[in-house]
VOKOL-972697 format. One line per 8 residues: for each residue y negated, x negated, z of C-alpha. Coordinates in steps of 0.5 Angstrom, whole numbers, padded with zeros to 4 digits. Each point is the difference from the previous one (the first is absolute). Layout:
# VOKOL-972697
Y X Z ~ ...
***
This chain:
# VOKOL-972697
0049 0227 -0230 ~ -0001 -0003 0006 ~ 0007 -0002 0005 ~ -0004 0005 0006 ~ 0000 0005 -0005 ~ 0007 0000 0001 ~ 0006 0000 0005 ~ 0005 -0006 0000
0006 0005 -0003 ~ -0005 0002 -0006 ~ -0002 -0007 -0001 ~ 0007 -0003 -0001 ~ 0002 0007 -0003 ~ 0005 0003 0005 ~ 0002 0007 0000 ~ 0006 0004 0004
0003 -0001 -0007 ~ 0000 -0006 0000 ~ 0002 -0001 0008 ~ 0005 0004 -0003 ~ 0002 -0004 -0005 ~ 0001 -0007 0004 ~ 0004 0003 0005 ~ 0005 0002 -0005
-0001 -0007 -0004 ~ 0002 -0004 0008 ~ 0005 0006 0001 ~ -0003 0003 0006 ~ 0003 0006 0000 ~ -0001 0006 0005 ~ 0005 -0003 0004 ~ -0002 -0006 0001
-0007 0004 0003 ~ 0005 0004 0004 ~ 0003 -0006 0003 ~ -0006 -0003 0003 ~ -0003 0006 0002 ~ 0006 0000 0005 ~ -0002 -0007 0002 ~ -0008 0003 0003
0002 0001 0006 ~ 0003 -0008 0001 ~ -0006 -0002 -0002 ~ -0004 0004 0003 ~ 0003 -0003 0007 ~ 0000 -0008 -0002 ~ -0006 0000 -0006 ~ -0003 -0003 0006
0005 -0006 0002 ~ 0000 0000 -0009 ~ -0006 -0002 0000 ~ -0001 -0004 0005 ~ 0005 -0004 -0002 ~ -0002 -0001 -0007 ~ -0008 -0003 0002 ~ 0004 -0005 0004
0004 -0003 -0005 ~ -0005 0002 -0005 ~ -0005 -0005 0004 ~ 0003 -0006 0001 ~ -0002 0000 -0008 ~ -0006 -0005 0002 ~ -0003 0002 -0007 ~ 0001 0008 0001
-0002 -0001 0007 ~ -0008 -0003 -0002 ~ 0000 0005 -0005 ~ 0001 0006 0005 ~ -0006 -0003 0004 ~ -0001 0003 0006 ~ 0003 0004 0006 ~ -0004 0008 -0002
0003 -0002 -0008 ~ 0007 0000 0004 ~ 0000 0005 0003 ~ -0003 0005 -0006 ~ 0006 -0003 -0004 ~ 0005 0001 0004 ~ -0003 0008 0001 ~ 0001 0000 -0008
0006 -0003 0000 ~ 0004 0004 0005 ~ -0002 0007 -0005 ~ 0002 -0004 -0005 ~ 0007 -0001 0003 ~ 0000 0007 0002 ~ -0002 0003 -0007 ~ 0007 -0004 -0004
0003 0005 0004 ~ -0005 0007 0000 ~ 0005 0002 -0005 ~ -0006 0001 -0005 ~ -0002 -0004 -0005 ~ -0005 0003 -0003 ~ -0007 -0002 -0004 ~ -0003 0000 0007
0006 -0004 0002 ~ -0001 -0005 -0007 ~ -0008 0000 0001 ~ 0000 -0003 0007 ~ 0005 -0006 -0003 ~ -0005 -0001 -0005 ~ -0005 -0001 0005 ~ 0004 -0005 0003
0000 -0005 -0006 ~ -0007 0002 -0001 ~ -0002 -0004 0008 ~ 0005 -0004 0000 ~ -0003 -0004 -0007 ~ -0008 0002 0002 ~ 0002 -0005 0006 ~ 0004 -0005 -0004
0007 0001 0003 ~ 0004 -0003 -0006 ~ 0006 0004 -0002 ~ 0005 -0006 0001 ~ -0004 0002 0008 ~ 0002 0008 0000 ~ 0006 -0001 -0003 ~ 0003 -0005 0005
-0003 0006 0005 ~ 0004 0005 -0003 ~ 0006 -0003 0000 ~ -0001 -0002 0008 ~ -0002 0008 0001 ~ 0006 0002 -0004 ~ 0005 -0005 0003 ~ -0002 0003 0008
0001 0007 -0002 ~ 0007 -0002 -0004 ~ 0001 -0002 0007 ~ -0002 0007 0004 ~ 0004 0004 -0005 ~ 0006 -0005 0001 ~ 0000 0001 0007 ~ -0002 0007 0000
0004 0003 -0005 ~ 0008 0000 0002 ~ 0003 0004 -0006 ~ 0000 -0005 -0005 ~ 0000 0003 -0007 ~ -0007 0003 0003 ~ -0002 -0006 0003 ~ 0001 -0004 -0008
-0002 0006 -0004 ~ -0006 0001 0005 ~ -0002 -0008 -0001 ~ 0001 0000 -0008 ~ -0005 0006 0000 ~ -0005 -0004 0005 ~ 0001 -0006 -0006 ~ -0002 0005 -0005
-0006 0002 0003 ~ -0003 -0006 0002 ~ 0001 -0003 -0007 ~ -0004 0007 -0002 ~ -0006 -0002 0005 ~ 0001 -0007 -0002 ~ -0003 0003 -0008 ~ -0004 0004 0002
-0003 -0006 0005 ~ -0001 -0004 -0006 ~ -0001 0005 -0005 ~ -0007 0000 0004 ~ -0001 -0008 0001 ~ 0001 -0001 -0007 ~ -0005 0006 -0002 ~ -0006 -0003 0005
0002 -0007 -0002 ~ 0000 0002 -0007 ~ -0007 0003 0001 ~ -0003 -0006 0003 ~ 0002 -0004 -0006 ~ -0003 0006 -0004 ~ -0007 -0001 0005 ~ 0000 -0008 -0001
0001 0001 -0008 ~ -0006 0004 -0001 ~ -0004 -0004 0005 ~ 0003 -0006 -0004 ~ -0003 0004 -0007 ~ -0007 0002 0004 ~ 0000 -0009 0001 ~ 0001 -0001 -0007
-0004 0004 -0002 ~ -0006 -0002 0005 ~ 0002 -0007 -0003 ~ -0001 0002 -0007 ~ -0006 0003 0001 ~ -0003 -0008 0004 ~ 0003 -0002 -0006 ~ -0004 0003 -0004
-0006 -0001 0003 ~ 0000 -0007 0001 ~ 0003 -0002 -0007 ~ -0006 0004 -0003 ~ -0004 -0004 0005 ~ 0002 -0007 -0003 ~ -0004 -0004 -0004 ~ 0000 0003 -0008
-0002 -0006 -0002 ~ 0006 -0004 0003 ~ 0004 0006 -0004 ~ -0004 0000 -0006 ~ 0000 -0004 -0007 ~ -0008 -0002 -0001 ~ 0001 0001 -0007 ~ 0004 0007 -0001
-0001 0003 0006 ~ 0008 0002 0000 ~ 0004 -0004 0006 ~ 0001 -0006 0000 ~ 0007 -0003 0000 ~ 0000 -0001 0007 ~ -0002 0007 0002 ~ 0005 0003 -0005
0005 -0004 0003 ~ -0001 0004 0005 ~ 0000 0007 -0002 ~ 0006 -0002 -0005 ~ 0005 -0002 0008 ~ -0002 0006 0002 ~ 0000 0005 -0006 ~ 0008 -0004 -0001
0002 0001 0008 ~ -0002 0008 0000 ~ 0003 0001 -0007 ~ 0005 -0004 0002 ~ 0001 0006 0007 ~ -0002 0005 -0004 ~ 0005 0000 -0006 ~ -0006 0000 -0004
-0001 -0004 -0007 ~ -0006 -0004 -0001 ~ -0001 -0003 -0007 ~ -0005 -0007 -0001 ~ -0004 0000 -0007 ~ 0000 -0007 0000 ~ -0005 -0002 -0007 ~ -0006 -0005 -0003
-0004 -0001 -0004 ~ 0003 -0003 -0007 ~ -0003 -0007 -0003 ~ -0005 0000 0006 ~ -0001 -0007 0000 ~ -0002 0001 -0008 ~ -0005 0005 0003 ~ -0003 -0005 0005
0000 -0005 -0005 ~ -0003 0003 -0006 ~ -0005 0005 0002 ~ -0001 -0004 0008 ~ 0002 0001 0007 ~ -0005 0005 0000 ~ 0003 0005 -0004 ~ 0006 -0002 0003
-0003 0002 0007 ~ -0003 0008 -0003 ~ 0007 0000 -0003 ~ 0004 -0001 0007 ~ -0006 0005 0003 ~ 0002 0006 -0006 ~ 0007 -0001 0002 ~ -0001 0002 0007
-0006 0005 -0001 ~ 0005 0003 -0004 ~ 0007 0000 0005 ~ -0006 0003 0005 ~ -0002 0005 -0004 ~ 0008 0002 -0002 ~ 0003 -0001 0006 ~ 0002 0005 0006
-0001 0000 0007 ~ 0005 -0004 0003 ~ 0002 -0005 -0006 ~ -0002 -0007 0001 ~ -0003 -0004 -0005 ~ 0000 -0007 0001 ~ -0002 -0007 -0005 ~ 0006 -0004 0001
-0004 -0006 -0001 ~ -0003 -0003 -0008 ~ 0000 0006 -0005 ~ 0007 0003 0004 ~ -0001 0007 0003 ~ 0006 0004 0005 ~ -0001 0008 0001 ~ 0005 0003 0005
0001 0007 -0001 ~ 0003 0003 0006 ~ 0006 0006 -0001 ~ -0001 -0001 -0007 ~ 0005 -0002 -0005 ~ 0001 -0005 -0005 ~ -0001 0006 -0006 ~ -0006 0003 0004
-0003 -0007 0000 ~ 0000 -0001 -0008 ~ -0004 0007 0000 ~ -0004 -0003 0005 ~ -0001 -0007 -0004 ~ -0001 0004 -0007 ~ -0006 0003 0002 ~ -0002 -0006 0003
0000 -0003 -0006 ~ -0004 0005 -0003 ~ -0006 0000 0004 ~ 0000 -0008 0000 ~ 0001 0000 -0009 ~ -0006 0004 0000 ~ -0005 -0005 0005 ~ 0002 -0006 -0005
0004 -0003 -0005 ~ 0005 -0004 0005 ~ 0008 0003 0001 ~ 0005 -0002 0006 ~ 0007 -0001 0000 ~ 0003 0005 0006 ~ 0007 -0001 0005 ~ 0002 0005 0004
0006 -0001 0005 ~ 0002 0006 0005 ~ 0004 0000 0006 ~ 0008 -0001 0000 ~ 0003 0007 0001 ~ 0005 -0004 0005 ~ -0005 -0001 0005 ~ -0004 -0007 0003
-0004 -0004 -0005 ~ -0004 -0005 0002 ~ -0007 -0001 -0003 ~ 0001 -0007 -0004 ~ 0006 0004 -0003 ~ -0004 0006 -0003 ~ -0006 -0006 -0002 ~ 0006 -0003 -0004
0002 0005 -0003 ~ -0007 0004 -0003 ~ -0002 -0008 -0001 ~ 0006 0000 -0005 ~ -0001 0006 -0003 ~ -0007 -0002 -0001 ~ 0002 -0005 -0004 ~ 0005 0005 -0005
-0006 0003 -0001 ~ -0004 -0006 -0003 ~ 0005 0000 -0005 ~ -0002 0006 -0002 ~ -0007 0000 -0001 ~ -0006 0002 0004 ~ 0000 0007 0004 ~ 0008 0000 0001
0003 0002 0006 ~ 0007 -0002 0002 ~ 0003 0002 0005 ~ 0005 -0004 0003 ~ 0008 0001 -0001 ~ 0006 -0003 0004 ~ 0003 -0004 -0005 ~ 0007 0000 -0004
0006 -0002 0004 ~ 0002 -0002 -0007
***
């Protein structure tokens, strides 16, 4: 719903109930509106004098002086202010009475007037009218009672004011986070777009057709940093080609090249959208599954090995190493750790997979 679709008391959820309510919780009680109801007919004589007294304190303020501007700007104000002064002592305090305070915090932060600015104005304002009842008021318990109902009010208003300020700040904050996401948003689609525009040969390992190091380093940092923000796990199959040098030696290098070839049609044939397989360099291939975890990538990995057991005689020993459930890790870490995993499988034999696990403090 939009905020013109509604009134300044339904935005910051002000009902006579609730009017009612902060009254009570400031003690103002139906004497203390009796007590400054009397007092209309005083200020109604020296609202003028009150007023004018107050802006010429107030605009020896340089800073308060530029943000009011202009002559025509002072005298509207000066109007409003004169019914201000004259409300605190209506005796009505209403939601009327509460929606105009409101309004007063919603110009005073649409024009940039800092709290620190109002709130050195109202003790200005509430100082001369002290000073009215003071020297217009002779009994002296109604002249203290009446002065501790007006502290009251003016802290009532003074909440109110700031109930709207708040509110009108908070939705700017709200409108620039959402301009914020729309940016993001715009970027990711640049982003998108140029990183499909890029070179893919540049990306790309010749032989395999997977990523090569370079470009799967690059996904790897940023695949860490989103999982990372998103408390996300992201597991890494790390794994070669066991006796690949053998390979090459006894059946020729290119027997060796169509065995790499098969490793990457394979990973293409089994891999989903958003996996990233890469050739880390020689016969060393890395997959990053992202929001998948290390038991998840052992299902992945089986079936893996079964459609590459059934393109030729050769076999693969596999590491696979997850994200700390602590949080931040960095990419040579998790590397490090599906390489040693990797290595536990060699001592197996071929087509294991190991994931990694910490190890003993024992």
């Amino acid at each position: 719903m939009k905020p013109t679709d509604l009134t300044l008391l339904e935005q910051v959820q002000l009902h006579e109930i609730e009017i009612g309510r902060r009254m009570e919780m400031l003690e103002i009680t139906d004497e203390d509106k009796s007590l400054l109801k009397r007092c209309q007919g005083i200020f109604e004589h020296n609202v003028d004098s009150v007023v004018k007294e107050f802006y010429e304190k107030l605009l020896a303020i340089n800073e308060i002086s530029l943000i009011i501007g202009d002559a025509d700007t002072l005298g509207r104000l000066k109007s409003y202010q004169r019914k201000y002064i004259l409300d605190l002592f209506s005796g009505y305090y209403d939601s009327q009475y509460a929606n105009n305070r409101l309004r007063i915090g919603l110009v005073h932060k649409r024009i940039g007037v800092e709290p620190k600015y109002y709130l050195t104005a109202v003790k200005m304002l509430k100082d001369f009218i002290l000073d009215t009842i003071d020297r217009e008021i002779a009994e002296p318990q109604r002249k203290e009672k009446t002065k501790s109902a007006l502290e009251k009010l003016f802290y009532f208003d003074i909440v109110l004011v700031f109930d709207a300020f708040i509110r009108s700040m908070l939705m700017e904050i709200e409108l620039s986070k959402n301009e914020a996401i729309e940016y993001a948003h715009v970027l990711e689609e640049k982003v998108a777009r140029r990183t499909k525009e890029l070179n893919e040969i540049s990306r790309t390992d010749e032989l395999t057709q997977l990523y090569n190091r370079r470009a799967f380093l690059e996904f790897f940092r940023g695949y860490l940093a989103t999982a990372n923000r998103q408390k996300t796990p992201l597991s890494l199959v790390y794994f070669d080609v066991d006796n690949f040098k053998e390979i090459n030696d006894t059946r020729g290098h290119h027997q060796g090249d169509e065995l790499l070839i098969t490793v990457g049609e394979t990973l293409k044939e089994i891999s989903r959208e958003g996996d990233v397989a890469g050739r880390y360099g020689g016969d060393e291939f890395c997959i990053l599954l992202y929001n998948t975890t290390s038991t998840q990538a052992k299902q992945y990995c089986k079936r893996f090995i079964k459609l590459f057991a059934g393109k030729t005689d050769a076999t693969l020993s596999i590491g696979i190493a997850q994200t700390d459930e602590k949080g931040i890790m960095d990419s040579d870490s998790l590397i490090s750790r599906a390489d040693e995993a990797m290595y536990q499988a060699k001592e197996i034999e071929g087509n294991s997979v190991v994931c990694y696990t910490e190890p003993s403090e024992d």
